[in-house]
C-alpha positions, 0 to 999 in steps of 0.5 A: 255224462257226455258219451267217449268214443274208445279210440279216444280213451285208447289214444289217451291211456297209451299216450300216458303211459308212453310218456311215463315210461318214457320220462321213467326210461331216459332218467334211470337206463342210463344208471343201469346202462352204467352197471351193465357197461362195468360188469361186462368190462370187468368180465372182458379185462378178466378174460385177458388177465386169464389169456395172459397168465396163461401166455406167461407161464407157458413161457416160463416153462419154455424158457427153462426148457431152453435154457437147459437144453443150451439151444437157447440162452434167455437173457434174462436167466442166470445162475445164482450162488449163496441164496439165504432161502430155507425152504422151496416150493415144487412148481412143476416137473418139465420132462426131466427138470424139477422145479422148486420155487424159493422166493423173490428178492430185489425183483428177481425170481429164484429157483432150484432146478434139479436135473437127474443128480444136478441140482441149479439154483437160477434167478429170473430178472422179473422186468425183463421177462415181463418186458418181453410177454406185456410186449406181445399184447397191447392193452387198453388199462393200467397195470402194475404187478406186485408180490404176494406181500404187495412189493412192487414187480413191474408196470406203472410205477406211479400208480403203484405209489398212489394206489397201492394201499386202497385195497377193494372188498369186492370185485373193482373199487372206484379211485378217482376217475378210475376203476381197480381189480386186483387178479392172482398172476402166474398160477403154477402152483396151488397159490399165485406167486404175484397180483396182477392190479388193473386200472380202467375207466368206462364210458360212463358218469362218475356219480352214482348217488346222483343216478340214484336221486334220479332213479328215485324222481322218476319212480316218484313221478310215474307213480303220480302221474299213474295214480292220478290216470287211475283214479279219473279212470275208475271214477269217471269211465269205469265205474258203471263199467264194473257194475256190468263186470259184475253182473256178468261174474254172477251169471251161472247156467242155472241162474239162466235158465230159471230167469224168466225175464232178460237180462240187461246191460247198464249204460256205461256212457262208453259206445264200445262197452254199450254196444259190447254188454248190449250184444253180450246180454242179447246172445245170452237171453238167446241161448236160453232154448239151446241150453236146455237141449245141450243140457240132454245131451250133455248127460248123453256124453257123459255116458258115454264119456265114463264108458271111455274112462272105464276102457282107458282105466283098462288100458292104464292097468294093462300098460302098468302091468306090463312096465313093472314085468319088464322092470322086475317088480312081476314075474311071468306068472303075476303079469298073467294073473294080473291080465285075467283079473282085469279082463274078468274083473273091471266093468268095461263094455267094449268087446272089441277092445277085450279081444285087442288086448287079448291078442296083443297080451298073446304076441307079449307073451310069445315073445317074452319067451324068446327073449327069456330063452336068449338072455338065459343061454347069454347069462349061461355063456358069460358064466362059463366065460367069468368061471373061465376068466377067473382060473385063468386071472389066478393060475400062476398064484393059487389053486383052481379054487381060490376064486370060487372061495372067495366068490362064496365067501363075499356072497355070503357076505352080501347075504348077511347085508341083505343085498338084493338079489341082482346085486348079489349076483354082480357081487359073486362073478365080479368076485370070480374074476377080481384079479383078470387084469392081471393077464396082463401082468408078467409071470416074473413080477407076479412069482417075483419072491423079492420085494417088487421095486417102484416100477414093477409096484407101479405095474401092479397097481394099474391091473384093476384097470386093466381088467375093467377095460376088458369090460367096459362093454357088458352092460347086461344085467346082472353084470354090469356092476362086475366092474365095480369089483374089478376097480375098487377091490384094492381101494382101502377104507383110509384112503392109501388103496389104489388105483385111485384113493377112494376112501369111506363109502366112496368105496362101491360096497361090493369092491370092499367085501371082495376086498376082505375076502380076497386079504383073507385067502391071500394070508392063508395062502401060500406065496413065493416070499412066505409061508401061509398063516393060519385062519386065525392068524389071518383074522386077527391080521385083518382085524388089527387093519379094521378102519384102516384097510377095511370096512369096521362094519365088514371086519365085525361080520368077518369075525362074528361069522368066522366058523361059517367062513372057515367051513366055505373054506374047508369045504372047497379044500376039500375039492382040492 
C-alpha cells in the first residue's frame, strides 16, 4: 500500500467530521433553539405576571387606605348594601383596617371592612381598577382575567370565548399559532382570588414533529457517514497500527531488560506513525543499561523513602493526639502518655526530628496551662454571674433557692437520660437563670393577683426572648447551649407554648426538662392569686398534662423518680 502523508489523513478526518457536525448542527439547533427560545419567554412573562401582581396588591391596600382616610376618594370603590354573602375570608389588617374577603358577583369584588367598632361593606368596580394598573405597564401578549370558577373579569374578551375551555397540563400549551400559561392573580391570602391567562407567540416554527423527523435524518446521517469513515480507517490505515499499539502495551521493565535482542517497530505505511514506533523502539533498546543502574538506586530510594514514611507516621500520630486533646476526646494526662509512647515505641531514626517534637510538645504544654488557668477563672466568674442572675431573675416570685431546686432537679434529670457531661452542664446554669428576662418584666404584672389581661399576657410571653438576647454573645463551652433553655422552657409538647410554638422534639431536650421542672416548683409554691399545692398534688397536675404540656418520656421519669425528686426539694427547704 501506497505510503499516506498524516496531514492528509488529519485534513480528511477533520473535514468529515466538520461536515457531519455540520450537516448534524444546521438540522436540529434550531429545534433546540426553539425549546430554548419558549422556556426563556415562558420564565420572562412569569416574571412580569409576578411584577404585576405585586404592583396590584399594593394598590389595592393603598387605595383602601385612601378611601377611608377621605384624602382620596378612588372611583372605583363604593359602599354596598344587602350582600347575599355567608361567609368572608380575612385578607389582611392594614394599620387599623381589617379586611374580609366575601366574594365576586357581576365583575365587582365585595369586601367587609371593619375599623374599630365599624364595620363597611365596599364593592370594588374590577375593570375600572385593572384599567388603571394594566395601564401603567405596556405588555407585549394577550391577557385576559378570569375568576377562580373561570367567569370572565377583564381583557381580551375574544380570546376569553375562544380559549377559554382549553385547559393545559403543563406549564404552556400550543393553541394554534399561540402559546397559553395560566398564573394565579392577586395572592393577598393563602389561594389566589382570580387567573391571570397569557397568550404569546415566539420567534420560532410552528411544527414541531417536523423538527423531530429532521432531528432523526441528521442523527441517522452522522451515523452513516462516521461508521463508514471508521471502517476505511481501521481497516486501510489503522490495522498495523494497532499491531504496534500492542506490542507497545506488552512491554514491561522486566520483559526489557531479559530480552536479549531489539525490539522493532512494524511498518504501518504511515510516515509519522513509521518515524514515530521507529524512534519509540530505538529509545527503548537504548535505555536497557541505564534501567539497570535505576534499578540500584531505586532500592537506595525506597530506603530512604520508608525512612521518611516512619517519620511521618510519627508526625501524623503526634498531630492526631494533639486534635483529639483539643477536642476533648484526651485529657492532659493521655495526650502526654500518648507522646512518650510515640517517642519510646515507633522505629524512626531522625534524632533531629525526636528533639523538635519534643520541644515543640514542652511550648504545648506550657501553654495549654495558661489557657486552663484563663478558662477556669472565666467559667469561675460566669458561675458567680448565672448564681447571681438567677437570684436576681426570681426575687420578686420565690425564695433564694427556687432556681438552685430547679437547677438540681433538671440535672438529675439529665443524668437519668444519661446526657453527656458538657451538656449536663449547659443544662444546670440554663436552669439557673431560666427566667432572667424577666428583669425586664415590671414588678406589677409579675406580683399582679388578678388574672393578667392580653397585653400584660402578651408582655410575659416575650421574656424568654429577652433573656436570650442578653446571651446571644457567650459562645464558650459549656455555656453556649444556656440559650436553648432560656427560649424554649415554655415551649409546650402539643405546640400552644410560646414564644414560637414548637412542638415534639422541635422542642431542645434541655428546654423541655427545665420545663417540668420549672411547673413542679411553681405548683408547689406559693403565688399572689393561690395558695401552694402539695407535692403530690403537683404530680398529678403534671401528669394529667403528659403529651399536652410535656414530654411523656419526661412525665414517666418524674414519677418513677418522685421520692428522689422530693428529698432535692426537701434538702434545699431545709436551707431555707
Amino acid at each position: 500500500m501506497k505510503t499516506i502523508n498524516m496531514r492528509i489523513i488529519t485534513f480528511t478526518t477533520v473535514f468529515i467530521i466538520m461536515f457531519s457536525f455540520s450537516i448534524s448542527f444546521i438540522m436540529v439547533s434550531s429545534f433546540l433553539k426553539q425549546n430554548e427560545q419558549l422556556d426563556k419567554l415562558y420564565e420572562n412573562i412569569k416574571l412580569t405576571i409576578e411584577v404585576i401582581n405585586d404592583i396590584t396588591i399594593n394598590d389595592f391596600e393603598n387605595d383602601i387606605v385612601n378611601f377611608y382616610s377621605l384624602k382620596t376618594q378612588p372611583p372605583f370603590i363604593s359602599k354596598a348594601e344587602n350582600l347575599d354573602f355567608y361567609n368572608s375570608i380575612f385578607l389582611k389588617k392594614i394599620f387599623d383596617i381589617y379586611i374580609y374577603y366575601l366574594g365576586i358577583q357581576d365583575k365587582y369584588l365585595f369586601l367587609k371592612i371593619r375599623n374599630g367598632s365599624n364595620s363597611n361593606y365596599l364593592k370594588f368596580e374590577l375593570d375600572s381598577f385593572f384599567d388603571i394598573n394594566f395601564s401603567k405597564i405596556d405588555l407585549d401578549f394577550n391577557y385576559f382575567i378570569t375568576d377562580i370558577s373561570g367567569n370572565y373579569i377583564y381583557g381580551n374578551y375574544d380570546f376569553y370565548k375562544k380559549y377559554n375551555k382549553n385547559l393545559c397540563s403543563g406549564k404552556f400549551c400550543k393553541l394554534d399559532s399561540f402559546y397559553k400559561s395560566s398564573f394565579d392573580f392577586f395572592n393577598i391570602i393563602d389561594s389566589p382570588l382570580f387567573k391571570l391567562h397569557v397568550f404569546y407567540k415566539p420567534a420560532m416554527f410552528n411544527n414541531q414533529i417536523n423538527y423531530f423527523k429532521v432531528y432523526l435524518y441528521s442523527v441517522f446521517l452522522a451515523f452513516i457517514i462516521s461508521t463508514i469513515y471508521y471502517f476505511f480507517i481501521y481497516h486501510f490505515l489503522l490495522k498495523k497500527f494497532e499491531l504496534n499499539k500492542e506490542l507497545i502495551k506488552n512491554i514491561t521493565l522486566n520483559s526489557v531488560l531479559k530480552s536479549s535482542v531489539n525490539y522493532k517497530a512494524i511498518k504501518t505505511n504511515i510516515t509519522e506513525f513509521d518515524n514515530f514506533f521507529d524512534l519509540f523502539f530505538e529509545k527503548i533498546n537504548l535505555l536497557k543499561a541505564p534501567l539497570q543502574n535505576s534499578i540500584s538506586e531505586n532500592k537506595i530510594l525506597k530506603r530512604k523513602i520508608n525512612q521518611l514514611e516512619k517519620e511521618n507516621f510519627a508526625i501524623i500520630q503526634f498531630l492526631s493526639a494533639f486534635k483529639k486533646f483539643l477536642y476533648g476526646r484526651y485529657n492532659y494526662k493521655t495526650f502526654e502518655l500518648a507522646f512518650k509512647r510515640l517517642i519510646d515505641e515507633l522505629p524512626f531514626e531522625s534524632e533531629l526530628l525526636k528533639q523538635n517534637l519534643s520541644n515543640l510538645f514542652n511550648n504545648l504544654s506550657l501553654k495549654i496551662l495558661e489557657i486552663d488557668n484563663i478558662k477556669k477563672n472565666y467559667y469561675d466568674q460566669l458561675e458567680t454571674l448565672f448564681n447571681v442572675l438567677g437570684e436576681i431573675s426570681e426575687a420578686h416570685e420565690y425564695n433564694l433557692n427556687h432556681n438552685l431546686i430547679i437547677s438540681e432537679i433538671s440535672l438529675f434529670m439529665g443524668q437519668e437520660l444519661h446526657l453527656d457531661d458538657l451538656s449536663l452542664k449547659s443544662l444546670y446554669y440554663g436552669a439557673k437563670i431560666h427566667d432572667l428576662g424577666k428583669v425586664f418584666i415590671p414588678n406589677e404584672i409579675i406580683l399582679k393577683k388578678e388574672n393578667l389581661n392580653s397585653q400584660e399576657w402578651n408582655i410575659i410571653k416575650n421574656h424568654p426572648k429577652y433573656g436570650l438576647i442578653l446571651l446571644k454573645d457567650l459562645v464558650s463551652h459549656p455555656f453556649s447551649g444556656i440559650g436553648k433553655v432560656i427560649i424554649s422552657h415554655h415551649e409546650k409538647w402539643d405546640g400552644t407554648g410560646y414564644p414560637y410554638g414548637l412542638s415534639d422534639e422541635e422542642i431542645p431536650l434541655e428546654g423541655r426538662i427545665v420545663a417540668i421542672a420549672d411547673s413542679l416548683m411553681a405548683l408547689i409554691s406559693d403565688k399572689p392569686y393561690r395558695k401552694a399545692y402539695t407535692f403530690e398534688e403537683a404530680l398529678s397536675i403534671i401528669e394529667s398534662e403528659s403529651g399536652k404540656s410535656y414530654d411523656p418520656k419526661l412525665v414517666q421519669i418524674l414519677i418513677k423518680e418522685k421520692e428522689t425528686i422530693r428529698n432535692i426539694i426537701e434538702n434545699y427547704n431545709k436551707t431555707k
